[in-house]
DSSP file (Angstrom, degrees, kcal/mol; ACC not computed):
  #  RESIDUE AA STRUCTURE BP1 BP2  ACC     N-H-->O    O-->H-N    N-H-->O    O-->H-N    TCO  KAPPA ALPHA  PHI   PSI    X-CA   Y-CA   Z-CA
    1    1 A X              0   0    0      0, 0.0     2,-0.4     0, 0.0    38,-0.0   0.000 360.0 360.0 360.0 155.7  -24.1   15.4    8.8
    2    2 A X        -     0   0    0     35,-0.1     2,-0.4     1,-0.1    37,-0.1  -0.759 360.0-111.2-113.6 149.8  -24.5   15.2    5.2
    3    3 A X    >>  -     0   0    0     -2,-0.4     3,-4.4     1,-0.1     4,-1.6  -0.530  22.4-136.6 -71.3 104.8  -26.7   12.2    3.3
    4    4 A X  H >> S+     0   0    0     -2,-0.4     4,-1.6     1,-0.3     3,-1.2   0.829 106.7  59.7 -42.5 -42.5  -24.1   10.0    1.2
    5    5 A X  H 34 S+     0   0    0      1,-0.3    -1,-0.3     2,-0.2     4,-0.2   0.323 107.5  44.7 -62.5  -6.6  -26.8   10.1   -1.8
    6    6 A X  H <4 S+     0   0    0     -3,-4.4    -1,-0.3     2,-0.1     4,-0.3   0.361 111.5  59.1-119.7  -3.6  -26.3   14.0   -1.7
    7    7 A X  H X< S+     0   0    0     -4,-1.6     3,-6.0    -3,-1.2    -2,-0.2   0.982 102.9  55.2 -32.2 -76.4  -22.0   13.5   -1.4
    8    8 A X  T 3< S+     0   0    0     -4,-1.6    -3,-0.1     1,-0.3    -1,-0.1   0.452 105.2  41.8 -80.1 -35.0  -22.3   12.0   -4.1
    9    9 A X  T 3  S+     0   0    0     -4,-0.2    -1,-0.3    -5,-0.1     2,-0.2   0.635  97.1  96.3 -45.5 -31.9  -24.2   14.9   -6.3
   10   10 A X    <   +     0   0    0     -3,-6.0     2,-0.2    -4,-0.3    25,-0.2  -0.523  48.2 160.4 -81.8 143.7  -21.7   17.4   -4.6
   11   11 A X        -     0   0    0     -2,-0.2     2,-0.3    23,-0.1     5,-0.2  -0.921  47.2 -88.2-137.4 158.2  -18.3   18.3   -7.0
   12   12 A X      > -     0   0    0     -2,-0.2     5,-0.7    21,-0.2     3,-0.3  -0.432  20.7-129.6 -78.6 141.1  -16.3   21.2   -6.4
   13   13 A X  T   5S+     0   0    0     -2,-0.3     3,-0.4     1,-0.3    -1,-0.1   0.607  93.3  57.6 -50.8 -53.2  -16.9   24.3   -7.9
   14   14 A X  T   5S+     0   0    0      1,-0.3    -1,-0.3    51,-0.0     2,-0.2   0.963 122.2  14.3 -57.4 -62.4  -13.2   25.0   -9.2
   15   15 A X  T > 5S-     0   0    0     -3,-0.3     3,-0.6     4,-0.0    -1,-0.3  -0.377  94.9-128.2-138.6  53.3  -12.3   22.4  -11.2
   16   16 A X  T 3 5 -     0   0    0     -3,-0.4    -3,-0.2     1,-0.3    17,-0.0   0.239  62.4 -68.7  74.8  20.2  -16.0   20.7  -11.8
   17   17 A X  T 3 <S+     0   0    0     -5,-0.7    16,-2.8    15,-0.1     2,-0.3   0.429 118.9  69.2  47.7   3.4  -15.0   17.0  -10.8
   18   18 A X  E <   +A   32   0A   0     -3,-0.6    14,-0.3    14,-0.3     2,-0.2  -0.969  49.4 169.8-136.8 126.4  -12.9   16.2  -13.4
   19   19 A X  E     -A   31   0A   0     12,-2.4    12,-2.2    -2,-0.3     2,-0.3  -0.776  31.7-129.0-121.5-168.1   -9.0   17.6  -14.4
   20   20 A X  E     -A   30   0A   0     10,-0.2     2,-0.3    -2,-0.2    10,-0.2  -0.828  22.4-172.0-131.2 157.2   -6.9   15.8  -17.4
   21   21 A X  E     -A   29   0A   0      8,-1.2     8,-2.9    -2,-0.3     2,-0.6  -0.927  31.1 -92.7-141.0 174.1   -3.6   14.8  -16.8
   22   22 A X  E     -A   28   0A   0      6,-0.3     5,-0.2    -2,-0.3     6,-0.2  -0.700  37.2-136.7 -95.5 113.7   -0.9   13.4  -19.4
   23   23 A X    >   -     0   0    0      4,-1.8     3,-3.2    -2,-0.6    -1,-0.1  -0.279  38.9 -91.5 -68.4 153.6   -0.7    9.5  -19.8
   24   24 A X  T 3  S+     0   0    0      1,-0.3    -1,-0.1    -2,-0.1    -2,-0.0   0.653 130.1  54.4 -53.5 -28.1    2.8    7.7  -19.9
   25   25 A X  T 3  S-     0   0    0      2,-0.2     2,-0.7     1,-0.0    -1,-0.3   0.225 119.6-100.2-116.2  20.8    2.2    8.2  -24.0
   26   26 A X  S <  S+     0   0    0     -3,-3.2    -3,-0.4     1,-0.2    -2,-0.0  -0.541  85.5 124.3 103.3 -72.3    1.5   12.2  -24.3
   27   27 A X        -     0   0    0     -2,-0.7    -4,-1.8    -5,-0.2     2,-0.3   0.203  57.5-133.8 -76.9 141.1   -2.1   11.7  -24.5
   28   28 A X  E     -A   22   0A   0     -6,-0.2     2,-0.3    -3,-0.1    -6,-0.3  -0.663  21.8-168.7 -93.0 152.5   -4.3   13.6  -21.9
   29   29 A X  E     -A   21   0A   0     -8,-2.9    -8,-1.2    -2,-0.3     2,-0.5  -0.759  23.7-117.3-121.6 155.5   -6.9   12.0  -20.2
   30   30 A X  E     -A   20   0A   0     -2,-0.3     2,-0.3   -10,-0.2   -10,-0.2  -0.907  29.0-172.5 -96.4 128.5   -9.8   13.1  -18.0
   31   31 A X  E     -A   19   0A   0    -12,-2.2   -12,-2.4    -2,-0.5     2,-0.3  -0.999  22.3-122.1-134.6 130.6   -9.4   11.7  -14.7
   32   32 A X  E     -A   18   0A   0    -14,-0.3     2,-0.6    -2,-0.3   -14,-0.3  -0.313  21.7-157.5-107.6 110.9  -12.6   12.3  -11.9
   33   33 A X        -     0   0    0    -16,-2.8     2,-0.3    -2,-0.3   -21,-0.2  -0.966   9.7-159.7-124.7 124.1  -11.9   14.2   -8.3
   34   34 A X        -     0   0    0     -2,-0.6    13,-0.4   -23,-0.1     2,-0.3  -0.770  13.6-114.7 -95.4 135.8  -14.1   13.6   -5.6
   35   35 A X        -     0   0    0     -2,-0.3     2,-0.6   -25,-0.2    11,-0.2  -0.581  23.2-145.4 -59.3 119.1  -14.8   15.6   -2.4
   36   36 A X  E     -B   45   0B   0      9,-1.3     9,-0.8    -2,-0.3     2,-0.3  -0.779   8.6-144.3 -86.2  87.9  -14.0   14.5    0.8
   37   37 A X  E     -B   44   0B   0     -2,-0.6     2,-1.8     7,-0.2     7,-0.2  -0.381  13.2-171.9-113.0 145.5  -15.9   15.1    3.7
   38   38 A X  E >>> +B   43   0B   0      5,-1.8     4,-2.0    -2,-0.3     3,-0.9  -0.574   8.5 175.5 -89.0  84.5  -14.9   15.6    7.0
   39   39 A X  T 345S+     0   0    0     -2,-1.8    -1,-0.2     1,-0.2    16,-0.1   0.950  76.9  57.7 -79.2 -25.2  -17.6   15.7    9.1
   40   40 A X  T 345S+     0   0    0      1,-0.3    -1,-0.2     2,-0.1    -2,-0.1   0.836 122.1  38.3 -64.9 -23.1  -16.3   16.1   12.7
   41   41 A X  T <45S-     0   0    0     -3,-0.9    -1,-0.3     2,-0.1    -2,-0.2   0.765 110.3-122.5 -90.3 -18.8  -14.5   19.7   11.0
   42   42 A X  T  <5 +     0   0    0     -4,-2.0    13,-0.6     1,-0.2     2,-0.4   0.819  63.4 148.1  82.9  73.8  -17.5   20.5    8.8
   43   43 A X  E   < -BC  38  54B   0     -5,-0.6    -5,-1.8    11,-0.2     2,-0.3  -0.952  46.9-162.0-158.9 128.5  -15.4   20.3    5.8
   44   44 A X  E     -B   37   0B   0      9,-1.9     2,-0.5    -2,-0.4     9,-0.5  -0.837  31.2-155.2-120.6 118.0  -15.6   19.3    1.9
   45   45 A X  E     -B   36   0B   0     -9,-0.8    -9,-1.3    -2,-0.3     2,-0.7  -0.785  18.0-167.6 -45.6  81.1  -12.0   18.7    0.4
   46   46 A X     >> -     0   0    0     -2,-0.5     5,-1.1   -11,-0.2     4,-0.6  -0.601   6.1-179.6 -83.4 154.7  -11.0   18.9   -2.5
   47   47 A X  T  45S+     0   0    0     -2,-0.7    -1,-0.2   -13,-0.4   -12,-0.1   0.886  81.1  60.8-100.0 -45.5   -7.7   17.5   -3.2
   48   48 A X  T  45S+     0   0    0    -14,-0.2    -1,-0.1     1,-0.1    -2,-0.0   0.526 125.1  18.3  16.1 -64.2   -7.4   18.2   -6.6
   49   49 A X  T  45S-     0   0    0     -3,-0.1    -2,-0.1     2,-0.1    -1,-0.1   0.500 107.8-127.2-135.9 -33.0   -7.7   22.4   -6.2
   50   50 A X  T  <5 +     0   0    0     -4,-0.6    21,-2.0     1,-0.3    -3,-0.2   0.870  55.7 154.1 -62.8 105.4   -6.8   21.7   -2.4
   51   51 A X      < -     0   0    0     -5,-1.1     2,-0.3    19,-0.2    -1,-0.3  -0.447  43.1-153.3-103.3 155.3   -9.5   23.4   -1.4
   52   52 A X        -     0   0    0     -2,-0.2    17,-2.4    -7,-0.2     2,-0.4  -0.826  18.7-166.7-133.1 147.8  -11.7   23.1    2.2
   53   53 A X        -     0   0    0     -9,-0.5    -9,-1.9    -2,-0.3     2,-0.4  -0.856  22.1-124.0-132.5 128.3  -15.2   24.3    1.4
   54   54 A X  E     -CD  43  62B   0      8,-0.8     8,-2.8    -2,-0.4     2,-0.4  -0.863  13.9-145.0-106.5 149.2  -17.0   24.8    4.6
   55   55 A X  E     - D   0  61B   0    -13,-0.6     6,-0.3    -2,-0.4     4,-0.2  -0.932  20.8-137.0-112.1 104.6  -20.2   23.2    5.6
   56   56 A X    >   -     0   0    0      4,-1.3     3,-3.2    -2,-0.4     4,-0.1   0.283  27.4 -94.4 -20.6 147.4  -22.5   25.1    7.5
   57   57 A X  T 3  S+     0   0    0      1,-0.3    -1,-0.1     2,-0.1    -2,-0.0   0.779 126.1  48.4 -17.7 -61.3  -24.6   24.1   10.6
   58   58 A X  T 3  S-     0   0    0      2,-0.1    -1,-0.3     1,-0.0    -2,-0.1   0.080 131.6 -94.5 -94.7   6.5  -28.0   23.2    8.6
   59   59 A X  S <  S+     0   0    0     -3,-3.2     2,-0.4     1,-0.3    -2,-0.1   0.958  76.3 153.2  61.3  45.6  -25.4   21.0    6.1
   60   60 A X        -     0   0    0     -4,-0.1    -4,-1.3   -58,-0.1     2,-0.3  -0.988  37.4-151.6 -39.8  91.1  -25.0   23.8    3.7
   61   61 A X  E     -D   55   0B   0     -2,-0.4     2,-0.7    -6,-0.3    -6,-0.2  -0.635   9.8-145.4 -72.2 153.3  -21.9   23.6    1.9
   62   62 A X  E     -D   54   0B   0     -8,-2.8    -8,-0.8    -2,-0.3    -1,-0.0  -0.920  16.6-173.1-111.4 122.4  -20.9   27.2    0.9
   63   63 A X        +     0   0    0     -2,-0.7     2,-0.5   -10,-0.1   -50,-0.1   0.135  34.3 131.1-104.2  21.0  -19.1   26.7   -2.5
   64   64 A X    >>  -     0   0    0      1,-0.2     3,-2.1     3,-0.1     4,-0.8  -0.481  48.4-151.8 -78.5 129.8  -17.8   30.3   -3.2
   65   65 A X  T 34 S+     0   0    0     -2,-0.5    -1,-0.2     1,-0.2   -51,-0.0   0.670  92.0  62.4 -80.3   7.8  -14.4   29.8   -4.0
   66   66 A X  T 34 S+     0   0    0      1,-0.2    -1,-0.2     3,-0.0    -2,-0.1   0.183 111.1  47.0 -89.3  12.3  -12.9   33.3   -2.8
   67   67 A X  T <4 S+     0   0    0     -3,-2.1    -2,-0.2     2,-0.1    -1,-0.2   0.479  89.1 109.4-120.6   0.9  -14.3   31.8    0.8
   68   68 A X  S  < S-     0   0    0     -4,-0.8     2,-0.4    -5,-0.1   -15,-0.3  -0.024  72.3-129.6 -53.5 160.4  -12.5   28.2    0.0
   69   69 A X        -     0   0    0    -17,-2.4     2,-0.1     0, 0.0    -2,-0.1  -0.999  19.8-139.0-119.7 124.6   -9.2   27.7    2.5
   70   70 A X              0   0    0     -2,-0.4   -19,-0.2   -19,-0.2   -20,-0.1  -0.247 360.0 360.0 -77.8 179.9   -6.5   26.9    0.5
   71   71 A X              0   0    0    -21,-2.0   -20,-0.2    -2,-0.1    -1,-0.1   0.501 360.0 360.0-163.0 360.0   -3.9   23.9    2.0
């Protein structure tokens, strides 16, 4: 199981923690995507990219994104 104080370090690989989207007035904003993790699948989530990053045994996530599961 992974140490909330190292969640909290983790952002996904694709799209860095952050993507912009367009405000009500045109202007784009940067807005902050967080990982989710699953532990009983072994799983970090983005939602974002929606992505599943698998976490190894030893609590290793593997962050290559051509090994990602799309959803």
């Amino acid at each position: 199981m992974l140490d909330n104080e190292f969640l909290d370090l983790l952002t996904c690989p694709k799209c860095k923690g952050q993507h912009t989207e367009k405000n009500d007035q045109g202007e784009e904003q940067t807005i902050a995507t967080e990982l989710e993790y699953r532990a009983e699948e072994c799983l970090l989530v983005c939602h974002h990219c929606r992505l599943q990053y698998a976490v190894t045994e030893d609590d290793i996530p593997n962050f290559l994104i051509d090994e990602a599961v799309s959803f």
